[in-house]
VEXKE-603292 format. One line per field, with one value per residue (C-alpha): residue in one letter; chain; x, y negated, z negated. Coordinates in nm, 3 decimals. Layout:
BEGIN
residu <- (A; ...)
chaine <- (A; ...)
u <- (X; ...)
v <- (Y; ...)
w <- (Z; ...)
# end
This chain:
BEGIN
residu <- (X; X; X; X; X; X; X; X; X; X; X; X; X; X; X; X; X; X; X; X; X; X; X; X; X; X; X; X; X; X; X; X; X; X; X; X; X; X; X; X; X; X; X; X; X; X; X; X; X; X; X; X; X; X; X; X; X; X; X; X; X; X; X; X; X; X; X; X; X; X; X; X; X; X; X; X; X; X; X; X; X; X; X; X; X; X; X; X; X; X; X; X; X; X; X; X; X; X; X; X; X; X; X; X; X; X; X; X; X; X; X; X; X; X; X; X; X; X; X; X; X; X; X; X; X; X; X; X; X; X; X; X; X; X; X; X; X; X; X; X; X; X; X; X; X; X; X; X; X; X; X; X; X; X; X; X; X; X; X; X; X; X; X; X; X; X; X; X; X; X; X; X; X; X; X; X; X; X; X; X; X; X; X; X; X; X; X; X; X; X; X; X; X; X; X; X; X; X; X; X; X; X; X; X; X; X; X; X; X; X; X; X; X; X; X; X; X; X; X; X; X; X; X; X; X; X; X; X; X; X; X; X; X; X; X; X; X; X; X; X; X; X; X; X; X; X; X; X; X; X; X; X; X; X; X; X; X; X; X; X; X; X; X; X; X; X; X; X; X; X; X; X; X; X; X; X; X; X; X; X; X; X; X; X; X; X; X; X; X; X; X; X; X; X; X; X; X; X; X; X; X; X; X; X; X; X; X; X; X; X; X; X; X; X; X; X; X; X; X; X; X; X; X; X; X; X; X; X; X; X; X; X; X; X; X; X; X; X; X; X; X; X; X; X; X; X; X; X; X; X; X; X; X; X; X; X; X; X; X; X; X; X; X; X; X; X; X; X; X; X; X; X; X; X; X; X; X; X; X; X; X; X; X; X; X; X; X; X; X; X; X; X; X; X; X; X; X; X; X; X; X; X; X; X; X; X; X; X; X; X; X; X; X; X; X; X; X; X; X; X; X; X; X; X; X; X; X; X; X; X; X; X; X; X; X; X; X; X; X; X; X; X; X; X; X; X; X; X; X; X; X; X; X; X; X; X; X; X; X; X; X; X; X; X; X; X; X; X; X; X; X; X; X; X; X; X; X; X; X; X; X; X; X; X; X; X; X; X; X; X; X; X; X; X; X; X; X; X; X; X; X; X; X; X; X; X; X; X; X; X; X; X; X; X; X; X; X; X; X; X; X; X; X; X; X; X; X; X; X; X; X; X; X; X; X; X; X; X; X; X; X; X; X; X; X; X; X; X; X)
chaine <- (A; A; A; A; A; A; A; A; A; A; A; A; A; A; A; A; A; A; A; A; A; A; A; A; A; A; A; A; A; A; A; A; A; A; A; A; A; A; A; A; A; A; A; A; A; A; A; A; A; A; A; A; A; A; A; A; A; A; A; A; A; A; A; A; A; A; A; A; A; A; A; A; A; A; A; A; A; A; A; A; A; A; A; A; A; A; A; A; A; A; A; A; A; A; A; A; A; A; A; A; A; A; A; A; A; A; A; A; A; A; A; A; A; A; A; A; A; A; A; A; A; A; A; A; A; A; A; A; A; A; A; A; A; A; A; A; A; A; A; A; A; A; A; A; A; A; A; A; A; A; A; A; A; A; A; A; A; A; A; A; A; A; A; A; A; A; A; A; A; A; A; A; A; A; A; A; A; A; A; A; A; A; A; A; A; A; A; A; A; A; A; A; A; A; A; A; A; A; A; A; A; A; A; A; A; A; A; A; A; A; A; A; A; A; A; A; A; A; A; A; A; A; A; A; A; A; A; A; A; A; A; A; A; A; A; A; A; A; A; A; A; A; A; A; A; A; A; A; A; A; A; A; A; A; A; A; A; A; A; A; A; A; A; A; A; A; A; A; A; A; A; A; A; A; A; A; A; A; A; A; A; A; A; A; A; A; A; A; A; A; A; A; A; A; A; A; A; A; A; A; A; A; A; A; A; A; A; A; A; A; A; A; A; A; A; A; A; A; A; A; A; A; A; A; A; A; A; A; A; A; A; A; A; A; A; A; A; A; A; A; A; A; A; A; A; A; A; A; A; A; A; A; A; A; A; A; A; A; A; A; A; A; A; A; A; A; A; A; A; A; A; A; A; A; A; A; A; A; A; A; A; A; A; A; A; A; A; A; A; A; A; A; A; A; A; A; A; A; A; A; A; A; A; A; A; A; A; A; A; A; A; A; A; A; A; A; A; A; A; A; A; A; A; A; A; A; A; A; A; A; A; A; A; A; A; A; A; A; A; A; A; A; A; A; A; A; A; A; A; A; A; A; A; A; A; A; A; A; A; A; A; A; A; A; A; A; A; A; A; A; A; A; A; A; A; A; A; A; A; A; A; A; A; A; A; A; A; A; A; A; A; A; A; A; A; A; A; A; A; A; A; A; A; A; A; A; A; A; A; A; A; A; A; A; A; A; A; A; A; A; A; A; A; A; A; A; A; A; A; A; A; A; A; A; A; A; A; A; A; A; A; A; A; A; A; A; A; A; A)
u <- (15.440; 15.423; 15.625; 15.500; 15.588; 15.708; 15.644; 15.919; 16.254; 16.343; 16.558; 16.882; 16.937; 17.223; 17.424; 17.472; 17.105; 16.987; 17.182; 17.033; 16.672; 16.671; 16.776; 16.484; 16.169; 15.837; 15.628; 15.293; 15.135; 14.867; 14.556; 14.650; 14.349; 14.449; 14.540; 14.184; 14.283; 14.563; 14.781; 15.157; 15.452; 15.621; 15.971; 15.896; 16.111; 16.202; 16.429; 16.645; 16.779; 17.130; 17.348; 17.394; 17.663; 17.641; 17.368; 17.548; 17.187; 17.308; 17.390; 17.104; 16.939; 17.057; 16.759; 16.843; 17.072; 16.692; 16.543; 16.748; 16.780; 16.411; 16.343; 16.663; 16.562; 16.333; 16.369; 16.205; 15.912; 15.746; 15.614; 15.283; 15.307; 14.967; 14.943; 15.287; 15.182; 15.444; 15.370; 15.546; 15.765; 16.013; 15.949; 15.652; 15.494; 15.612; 15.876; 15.854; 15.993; 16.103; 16.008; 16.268; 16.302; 16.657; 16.555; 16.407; 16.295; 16.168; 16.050; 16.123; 15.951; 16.126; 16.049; 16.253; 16.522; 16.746; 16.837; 17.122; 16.899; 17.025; 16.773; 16.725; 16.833; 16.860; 17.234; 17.229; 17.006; 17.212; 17.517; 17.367; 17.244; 17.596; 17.743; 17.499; 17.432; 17.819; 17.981; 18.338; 18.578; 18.881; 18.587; 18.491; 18.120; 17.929; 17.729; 17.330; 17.192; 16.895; 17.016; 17.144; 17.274; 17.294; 17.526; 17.518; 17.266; 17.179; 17.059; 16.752; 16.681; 16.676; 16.380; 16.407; 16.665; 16.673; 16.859; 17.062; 17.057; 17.351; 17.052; 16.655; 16.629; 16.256; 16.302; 16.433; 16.147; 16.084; 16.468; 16.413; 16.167; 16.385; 16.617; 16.884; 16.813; 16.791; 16.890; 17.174; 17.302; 17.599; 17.815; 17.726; 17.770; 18.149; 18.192; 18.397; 18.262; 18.418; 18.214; 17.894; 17.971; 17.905; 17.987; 17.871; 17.490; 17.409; 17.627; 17.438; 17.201; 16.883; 16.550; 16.330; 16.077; 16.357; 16.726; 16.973; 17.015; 17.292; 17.451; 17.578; 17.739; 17.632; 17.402; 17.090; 17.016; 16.754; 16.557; 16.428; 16.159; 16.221; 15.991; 16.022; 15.932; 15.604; 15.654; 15.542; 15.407; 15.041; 14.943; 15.133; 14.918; 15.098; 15.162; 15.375; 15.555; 15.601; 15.317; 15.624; 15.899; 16.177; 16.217; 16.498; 16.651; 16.773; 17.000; 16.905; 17.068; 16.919; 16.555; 16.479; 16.558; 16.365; 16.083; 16.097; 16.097; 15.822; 15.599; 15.722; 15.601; 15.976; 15.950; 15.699; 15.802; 16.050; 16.165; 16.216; 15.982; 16.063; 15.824; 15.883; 15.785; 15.483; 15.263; 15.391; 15.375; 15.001; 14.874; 15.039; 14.789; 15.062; 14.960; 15.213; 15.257; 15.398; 15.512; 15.619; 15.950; 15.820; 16.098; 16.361; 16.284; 16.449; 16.657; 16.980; 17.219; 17.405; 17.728; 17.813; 18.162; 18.272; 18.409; 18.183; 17.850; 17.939; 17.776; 17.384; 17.309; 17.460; 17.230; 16.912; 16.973; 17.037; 16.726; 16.511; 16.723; 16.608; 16.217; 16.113; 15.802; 15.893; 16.124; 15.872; 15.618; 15.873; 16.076; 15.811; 15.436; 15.186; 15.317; 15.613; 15.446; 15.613; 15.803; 15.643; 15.940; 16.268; 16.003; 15.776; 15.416; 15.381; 15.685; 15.696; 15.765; 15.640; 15.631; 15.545; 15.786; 15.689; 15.730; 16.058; 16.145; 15.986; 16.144; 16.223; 16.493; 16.534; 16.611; 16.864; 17.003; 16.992; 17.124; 17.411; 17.521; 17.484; 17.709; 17.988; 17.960; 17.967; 17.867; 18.130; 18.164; 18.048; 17.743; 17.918; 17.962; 18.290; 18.435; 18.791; 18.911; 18.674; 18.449; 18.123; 18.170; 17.984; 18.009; 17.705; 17.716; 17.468; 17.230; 17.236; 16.964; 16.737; 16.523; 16.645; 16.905; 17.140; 16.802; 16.738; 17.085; 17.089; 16.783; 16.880; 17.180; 17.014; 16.803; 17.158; 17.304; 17.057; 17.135; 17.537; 17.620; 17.810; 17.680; 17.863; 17.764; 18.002; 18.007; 18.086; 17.991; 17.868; 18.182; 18.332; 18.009; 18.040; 18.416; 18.391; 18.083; 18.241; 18.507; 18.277; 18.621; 18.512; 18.123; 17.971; 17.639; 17.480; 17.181; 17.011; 16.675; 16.658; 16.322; 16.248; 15.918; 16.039; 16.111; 16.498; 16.506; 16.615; 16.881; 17.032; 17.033; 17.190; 17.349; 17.734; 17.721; 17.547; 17.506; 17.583; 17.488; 17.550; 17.905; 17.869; 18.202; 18.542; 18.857; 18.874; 18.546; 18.314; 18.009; 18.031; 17.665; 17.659; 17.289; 17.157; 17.334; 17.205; 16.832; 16.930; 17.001; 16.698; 16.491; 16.645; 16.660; 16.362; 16.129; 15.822; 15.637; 15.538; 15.928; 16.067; 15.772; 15.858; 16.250; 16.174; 16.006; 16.295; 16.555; 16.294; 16.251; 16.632; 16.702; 16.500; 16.588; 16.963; 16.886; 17.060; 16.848; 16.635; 16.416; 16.239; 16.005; 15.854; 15.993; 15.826; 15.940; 15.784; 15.736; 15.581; 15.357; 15.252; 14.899; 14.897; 15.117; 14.871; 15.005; 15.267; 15.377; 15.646; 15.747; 15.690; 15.970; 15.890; 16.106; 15.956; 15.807; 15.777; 15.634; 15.278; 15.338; 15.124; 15.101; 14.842; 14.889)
v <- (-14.578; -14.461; -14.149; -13.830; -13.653; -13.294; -13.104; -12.858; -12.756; -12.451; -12.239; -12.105; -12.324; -12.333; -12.665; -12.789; -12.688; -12.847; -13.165; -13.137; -13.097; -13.373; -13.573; -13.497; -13.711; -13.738; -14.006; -14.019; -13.973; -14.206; -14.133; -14.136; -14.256; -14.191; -13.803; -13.676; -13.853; -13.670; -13.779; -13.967; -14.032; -13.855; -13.639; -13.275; -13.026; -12.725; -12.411; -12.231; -11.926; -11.973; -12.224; -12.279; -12.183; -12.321; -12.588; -12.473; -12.370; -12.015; -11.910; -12.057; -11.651; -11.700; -11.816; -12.122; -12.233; -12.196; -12.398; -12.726; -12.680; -12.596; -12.942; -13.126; -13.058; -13.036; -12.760; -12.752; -12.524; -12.447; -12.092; -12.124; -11.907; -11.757; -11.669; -11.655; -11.854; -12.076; -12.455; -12.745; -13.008; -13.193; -13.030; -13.164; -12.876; -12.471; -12.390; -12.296; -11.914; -11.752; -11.432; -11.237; -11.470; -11.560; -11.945; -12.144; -12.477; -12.752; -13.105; -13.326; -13.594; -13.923; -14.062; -13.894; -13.961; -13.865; -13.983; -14.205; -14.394; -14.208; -14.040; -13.679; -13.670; -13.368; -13.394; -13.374; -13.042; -12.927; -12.987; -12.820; -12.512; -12.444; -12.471; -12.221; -11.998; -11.932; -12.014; -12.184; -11.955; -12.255; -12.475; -12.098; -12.162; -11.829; -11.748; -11.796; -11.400; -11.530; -11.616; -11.333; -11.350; -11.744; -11.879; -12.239; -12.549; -12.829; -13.110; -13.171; -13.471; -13.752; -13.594; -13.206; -12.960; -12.617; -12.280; -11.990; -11.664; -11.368; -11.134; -11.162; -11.338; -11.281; -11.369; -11.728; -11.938; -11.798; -11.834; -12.217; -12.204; -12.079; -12.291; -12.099; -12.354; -12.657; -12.969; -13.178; -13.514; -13.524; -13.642; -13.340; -13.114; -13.218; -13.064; -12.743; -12.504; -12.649; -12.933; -12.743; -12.631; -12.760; -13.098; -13.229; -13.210; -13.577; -13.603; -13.353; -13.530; -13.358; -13.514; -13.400; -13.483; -13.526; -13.654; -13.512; -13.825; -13.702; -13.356; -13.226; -12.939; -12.628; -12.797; -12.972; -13.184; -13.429; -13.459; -13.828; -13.873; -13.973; -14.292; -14.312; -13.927; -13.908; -13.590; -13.293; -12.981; -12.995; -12.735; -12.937; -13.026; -13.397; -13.576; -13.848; -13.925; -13.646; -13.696; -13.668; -13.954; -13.676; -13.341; -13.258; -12.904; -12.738; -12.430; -12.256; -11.855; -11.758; -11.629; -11.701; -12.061; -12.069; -11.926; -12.115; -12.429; -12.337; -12.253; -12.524; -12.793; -12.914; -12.755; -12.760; -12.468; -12.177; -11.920; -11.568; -11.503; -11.126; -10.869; -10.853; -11.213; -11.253; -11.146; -11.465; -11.711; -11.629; -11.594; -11.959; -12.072; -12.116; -11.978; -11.704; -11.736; -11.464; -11.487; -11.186; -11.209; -11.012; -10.831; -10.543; -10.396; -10.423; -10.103; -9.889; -9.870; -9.521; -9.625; -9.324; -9.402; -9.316; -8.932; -8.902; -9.003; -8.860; -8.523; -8.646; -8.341; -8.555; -8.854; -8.688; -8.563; -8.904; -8.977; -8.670; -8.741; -9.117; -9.133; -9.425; -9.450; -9.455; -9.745; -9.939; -9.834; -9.909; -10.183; -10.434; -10.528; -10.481; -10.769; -10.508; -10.277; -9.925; -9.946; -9.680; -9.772; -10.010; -10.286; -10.418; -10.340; -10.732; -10.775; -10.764; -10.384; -10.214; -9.839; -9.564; -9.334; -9.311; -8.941; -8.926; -9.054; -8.791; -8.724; -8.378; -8.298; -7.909; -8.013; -8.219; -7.964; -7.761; -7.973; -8.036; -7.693; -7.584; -7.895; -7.709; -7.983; -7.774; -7.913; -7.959; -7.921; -8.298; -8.259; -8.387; -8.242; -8.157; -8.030; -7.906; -8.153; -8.477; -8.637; -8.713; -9.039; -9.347; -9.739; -10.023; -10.367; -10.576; -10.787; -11.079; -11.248; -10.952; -10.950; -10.678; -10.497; -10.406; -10.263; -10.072; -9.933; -9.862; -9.610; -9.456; -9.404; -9.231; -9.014; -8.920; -8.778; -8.545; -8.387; -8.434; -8.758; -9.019; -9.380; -9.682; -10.049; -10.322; -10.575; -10.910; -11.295; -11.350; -11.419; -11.076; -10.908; -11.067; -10.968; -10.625; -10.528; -10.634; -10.297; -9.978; -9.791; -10.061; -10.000; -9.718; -9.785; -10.106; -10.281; -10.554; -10.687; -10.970; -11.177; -11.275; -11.297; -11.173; -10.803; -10.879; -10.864; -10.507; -10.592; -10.870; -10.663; -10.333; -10.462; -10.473; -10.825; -10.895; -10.797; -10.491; -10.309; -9.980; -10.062; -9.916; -10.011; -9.841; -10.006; -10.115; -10.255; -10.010; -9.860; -9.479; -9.467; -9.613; -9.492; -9.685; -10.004; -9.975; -9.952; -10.259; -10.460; -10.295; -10.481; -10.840; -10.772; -10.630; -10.916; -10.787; -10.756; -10.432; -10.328; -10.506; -10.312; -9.969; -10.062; -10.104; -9.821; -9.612; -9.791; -9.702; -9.325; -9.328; -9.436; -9.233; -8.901; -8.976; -9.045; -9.419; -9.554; -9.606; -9.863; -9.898; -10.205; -10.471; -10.751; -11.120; -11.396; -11.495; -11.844; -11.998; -12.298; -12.500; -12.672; -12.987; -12.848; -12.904; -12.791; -12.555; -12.368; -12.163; -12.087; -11.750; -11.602; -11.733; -12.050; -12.342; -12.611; -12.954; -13.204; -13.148; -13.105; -13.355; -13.406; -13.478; -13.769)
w <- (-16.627; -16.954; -17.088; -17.155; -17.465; -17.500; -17.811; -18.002; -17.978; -17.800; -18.042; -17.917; -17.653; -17.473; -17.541; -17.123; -17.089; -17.443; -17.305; -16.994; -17.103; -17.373; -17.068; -16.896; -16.958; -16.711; -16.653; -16.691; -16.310; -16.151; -15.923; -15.576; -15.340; -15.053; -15.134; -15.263; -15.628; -15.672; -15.922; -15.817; -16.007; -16.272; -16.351; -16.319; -16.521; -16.340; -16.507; -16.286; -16.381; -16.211; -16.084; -15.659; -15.504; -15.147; -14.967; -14.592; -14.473; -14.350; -14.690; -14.853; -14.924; -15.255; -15.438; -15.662; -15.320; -15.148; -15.386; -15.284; -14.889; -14.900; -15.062; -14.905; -14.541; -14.237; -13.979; -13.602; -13.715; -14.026; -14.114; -14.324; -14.595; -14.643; -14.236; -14.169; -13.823; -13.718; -13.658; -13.541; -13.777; -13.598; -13.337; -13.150; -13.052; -13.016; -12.831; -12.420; -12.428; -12.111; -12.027; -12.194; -12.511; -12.395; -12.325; -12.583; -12.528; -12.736; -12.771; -13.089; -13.227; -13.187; -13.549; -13.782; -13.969; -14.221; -14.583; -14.448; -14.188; -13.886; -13.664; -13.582; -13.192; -12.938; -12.971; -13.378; -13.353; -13.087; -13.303; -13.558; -13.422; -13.239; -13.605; -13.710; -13.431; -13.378; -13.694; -13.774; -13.925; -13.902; -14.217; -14.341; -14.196; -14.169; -13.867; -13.960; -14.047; -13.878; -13.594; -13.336; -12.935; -12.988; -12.680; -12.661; -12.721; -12.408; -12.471; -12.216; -12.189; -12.534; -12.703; -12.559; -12.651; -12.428; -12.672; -12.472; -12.563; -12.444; -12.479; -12.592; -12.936; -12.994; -13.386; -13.295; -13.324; -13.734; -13.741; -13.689; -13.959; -14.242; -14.508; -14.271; -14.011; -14.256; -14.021; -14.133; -14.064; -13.836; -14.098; -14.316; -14.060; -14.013; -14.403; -14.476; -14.670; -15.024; -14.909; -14.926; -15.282; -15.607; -15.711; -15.360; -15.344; -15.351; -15.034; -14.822; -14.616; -14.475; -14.338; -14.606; -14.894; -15.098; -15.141; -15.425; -15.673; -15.853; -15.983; -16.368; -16.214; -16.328; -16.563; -16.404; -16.077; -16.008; -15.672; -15.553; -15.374; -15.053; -14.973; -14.606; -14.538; -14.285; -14.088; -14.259; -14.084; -14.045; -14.310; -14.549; -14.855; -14.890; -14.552; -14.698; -14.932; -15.229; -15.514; -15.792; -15.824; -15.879; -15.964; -16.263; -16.178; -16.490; -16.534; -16.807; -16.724; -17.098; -17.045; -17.410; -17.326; -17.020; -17.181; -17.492; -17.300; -17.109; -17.363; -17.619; -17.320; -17.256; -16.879; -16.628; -16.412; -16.469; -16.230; -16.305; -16.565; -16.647; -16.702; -17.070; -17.097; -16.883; -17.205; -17.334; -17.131; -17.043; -17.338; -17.428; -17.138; -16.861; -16.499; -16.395; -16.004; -15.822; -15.471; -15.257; -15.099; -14.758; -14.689; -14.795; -15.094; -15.457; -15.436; -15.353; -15.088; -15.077; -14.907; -14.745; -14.639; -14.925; -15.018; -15.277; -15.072; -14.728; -14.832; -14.772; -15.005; -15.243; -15.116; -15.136; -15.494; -15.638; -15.454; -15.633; -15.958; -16.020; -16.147; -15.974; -16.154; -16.479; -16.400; -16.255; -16.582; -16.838; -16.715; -16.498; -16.471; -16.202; -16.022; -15.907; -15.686; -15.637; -15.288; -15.016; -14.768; -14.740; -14.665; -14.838; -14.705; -14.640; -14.454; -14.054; -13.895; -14.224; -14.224; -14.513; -14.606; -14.951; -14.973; -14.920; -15.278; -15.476; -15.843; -15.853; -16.081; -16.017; -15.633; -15.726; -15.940; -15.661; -15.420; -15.641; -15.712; -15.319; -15.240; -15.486; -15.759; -16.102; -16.432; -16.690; -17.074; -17.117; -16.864; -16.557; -16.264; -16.063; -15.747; -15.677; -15.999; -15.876; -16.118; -15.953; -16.116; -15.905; -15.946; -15.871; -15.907; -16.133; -15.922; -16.094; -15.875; -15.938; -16.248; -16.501; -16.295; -16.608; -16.725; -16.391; -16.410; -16.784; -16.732; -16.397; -16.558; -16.842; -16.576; -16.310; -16.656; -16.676; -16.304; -16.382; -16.226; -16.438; -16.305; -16.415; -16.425; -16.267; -16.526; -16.403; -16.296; -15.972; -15.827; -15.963; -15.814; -15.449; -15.446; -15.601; -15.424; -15.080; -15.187; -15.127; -15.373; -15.667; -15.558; -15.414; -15.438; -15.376; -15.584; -15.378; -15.181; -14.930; -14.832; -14.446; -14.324; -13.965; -13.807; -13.828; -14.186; -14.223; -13.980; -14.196; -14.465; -14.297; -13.969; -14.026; -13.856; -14.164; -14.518; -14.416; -14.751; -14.656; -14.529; -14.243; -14.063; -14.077; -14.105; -13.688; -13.795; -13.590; -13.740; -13.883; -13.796; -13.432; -13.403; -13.674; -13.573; -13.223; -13.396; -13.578; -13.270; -13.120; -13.382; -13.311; -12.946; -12.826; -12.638; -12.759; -13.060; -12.996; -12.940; -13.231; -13.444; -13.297; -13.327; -13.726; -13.777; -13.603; -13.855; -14.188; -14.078; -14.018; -14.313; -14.523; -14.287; -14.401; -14.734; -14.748; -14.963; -15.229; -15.245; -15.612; -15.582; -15.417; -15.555; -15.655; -15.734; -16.047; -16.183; -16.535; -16.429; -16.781; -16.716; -16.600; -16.260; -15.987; -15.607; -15.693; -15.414; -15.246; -14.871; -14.711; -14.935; -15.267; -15.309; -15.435; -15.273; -15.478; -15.167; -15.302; -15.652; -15.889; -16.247; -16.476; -16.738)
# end
């Protein structure tokens, strides 16, 4: 194959990711026949903007973790992303649900097999869905958020496989669909969780398109095609064997670099093209692709445990003292719709509330004052010697969070409320924003194309963003939990609906949160990309990727 040139040099490159991309050449693809002339071969160059943390499928939310178990590994079922219908992949067929959706049963196709030659057999899924269904705090394994009531796994009979539920799990089957429920070998599955982290990605071994070839950690990693691979769901454009010989995975955290790249022809695809950029990149003739996450909004969580936020009159006039629009205006394009509730209007068990966030500045003032909080010679407000001084974290993962902060910020000022940013690395976010006396209020979204979304996000057997659990671990709001559970426990569609509409009018009634946006993610696609697509969350998909010569 001959080698395909790239044009320029990106200026202010970082030097792993200038090492990393100078590394990175593609091949010239060739028609494929037998695929509607579609072309195979070639190195694709993909820009991440961070670095993974974990491949253990259950924590896989966090995007550029996503990315690779999406690619790495098969799952039972396969959720089509423009439907959202679920259809089989190793599985044979869908699952046989009892009445109550505490039984699920399934058959598994007998011909597939994993990157290390062993086959996928009703024991190995068993194994792995008692790993993730239940956890293993002695290897620091997290229970699957996707995944609730799990009891125990049977194995059937060789090629059937029967699930047990404590109490109805009507969200399972679109669990078994999600990079949550990635399938591993059994030798992967014997790993701690050090073992899942960086530094080990060639070693995890899933069943699909691709395998991890090898690993510059924290720098870039390249994807193989897998030759063997033959079961892909039916939807899937490419049946067989991925178009593309490999995929190189670059980390390039600097969106001048991304960008740059992108446009200069030294990348193929970058994710998290900000707003500000988006200009650019089109009018340099790239394609700008952005995929809706389908689930809790980009937003706040007022975590009322604390002193400061137990008053809700306090709540509700952050809530009327934040302009919401002019955020959205100034900071992002029309590819960031203005939320009307906690979920996004495409996610499952959507319901408006979008009056509830109106800006109205002289209510908060109002609010404020009533509540005893008095403004001081510097513009903030006190009570009884307190600074109404609050804390929340940067979302690193979320595009233009210092931003978001910096101008609500600006806007709180103006009511008397002194907001401060949590500057840190990821790490120093996770740890400080897991202490509601280092952060009060939380800045977040999470993407699920299911009903129990809003419970991983708010349950405290989950992310639990609100932090609603005292010290013996029992929630401070008991109702709202019990709504939660309602959603991922009600055997009907029509209950689970109905459940999370109760936990959106709840939350807005209390004045918990704020959600700001519906939130994309957005990718640069340089011509030449044919089949670029995502799952029914936004992360990529690189099985029917092509490129031109």
């Amino acid at each position: 194959m001959r080698t395909r040139s790239r044009a320029g040099a990106v200026v202010a490159v970082t030097t792993a990711s200038a090492i990393a991309l100078s590394a990175c050449s593609a091949s010239a693809a060739s028609p494929d026949e037998s695929d509607g002339g579609a072309a195979t071969g070639g190195t694709l160059t993909y820009l991440e903007h961070q670095a993974y943390t974990s491949l253990y499928p259950p924590a896989a939310g966090f995007y550029p973790n996503g990315a690779l178990v999406n690619n790495v590994t098969a799952r039972l079922l396969h959720q089509d992303p423009a439907t959202l219908e679920l259809e089989p992949w190793v599985a044979a067929a869908l699952p046989e649900v009892n009445e109550d959706a505490t039984e699920y049963t399934f058959d598994l196709r007998t011909d597939v097999t994993y990157s290390d030659g062993t086959p996928v057999t009703a024991e190995n899924v068993v194994a792995n869905f008692d790993l993730f269904g239940l956890g293993d705090p002695s290897r620091a394994l997290i229970v699957s958020e996707a995944i609730n009531n799990y009891e125990r796994g049977e194995v059937v009979d060789d090629d059937t496989v029967r699930f047990h539920f404590s109490a109805p799990a009507p969200g399972f089957a679109q669990a078994v669909s999600t990079i949550n429920s990635g399938l591993l070998a059994d030798a992967t599955l014997e790993r701690d969780s050090e073992g899942f982290g960086p530094g080990n990605a060639a070693e995890i071994i899933g069943a699909g398109p691709f395998v991890v070839e090898s690993e510059q950690v924290g720098t870039s990693i390249r994807l193989a095609a897998r030759e063997d691979y033959a079961w892909a769901p039916p939807s899937a454009a490419v049946q067989g064997r991925p178009h593309l010989d490999a995929v190189d995975i670059v980390i390039a955290p600097e969106d001048s670099v991304r960008i740059g790249s992108l446009v200069a022809g030294q990348a193929d695809i970058a994710r998290q093209v900000e707003p500000q950029h988006e200009a650019q990149v089109a009018a340099a003739g790239l394609e700008i692709v952005a995929a809706q996450t389908n689930g809790v909004n980009n937003g706040l969580s007022f975590r009322f445990g604390h002193p400061l936020l137990a008053d809700i009159a306090v709540r509700r006039a952050l809530i009327a003292g934040i302009d919401r629009e002019e955020l959205v205006s100034s900071i992002f394009s029309e590819g960031y719709p203005l939320a009307t509730s906690s979920l996004s209007r495409t996610a499952l068990g959507y319901a408006e509330q979008a009056d509830a966030y109106a800006h109205d500045p002289a209510l908060a003032n109002r609010l404020l004052d009533e509540a005893g909080w008095q403004v001081g010679a510097d513009g903030i407000r006190t009570r009884d010697g307190e600074r109404l001084r609050l804390v929340v974290n940067e979302a690193l993962p979320q595009p233009r969070s210092r931003d978001v902060i910096t101008l609500i910020a600006q806007q709180l000022r103006e009511i008397g409320v002194e907001l401060e940013l949590f500057q840190g690395d990821q790490a120093a976010q996770t740890a400080a924003s897991a202490d509601i006396d280092q952060i009060q209020i939380y800045h977040s979204m999470v993407g699920r194309a299911d009903f129990d979304v809003i419970k991983s996000q708010f349950s405290i057997a989950n992310r639990n963003t609100l932090q609603n659990d005292d010290e013996s671990g029992a929630p401070i709001d008991a109702e709202l939990e019990a709504l939660l559970q309602r959603v991922a426990s009600e055997p009907t569609t029509e209950g689970r609906a109905a459940a999370s509409a109760a936990v959106q009018a709840h939350l807005t009634e209390h004045a918990y949160v704020l959600p700001f946006f519906e939130e994309p993610q957005v990718y640069g696609v340089r011509p030449g990309v044919d089949g670029f697509a995502t799952e029914s969350v936004g992360r990529p998909e690189f099985s029917g990727v092509s490129l031109e010569g």
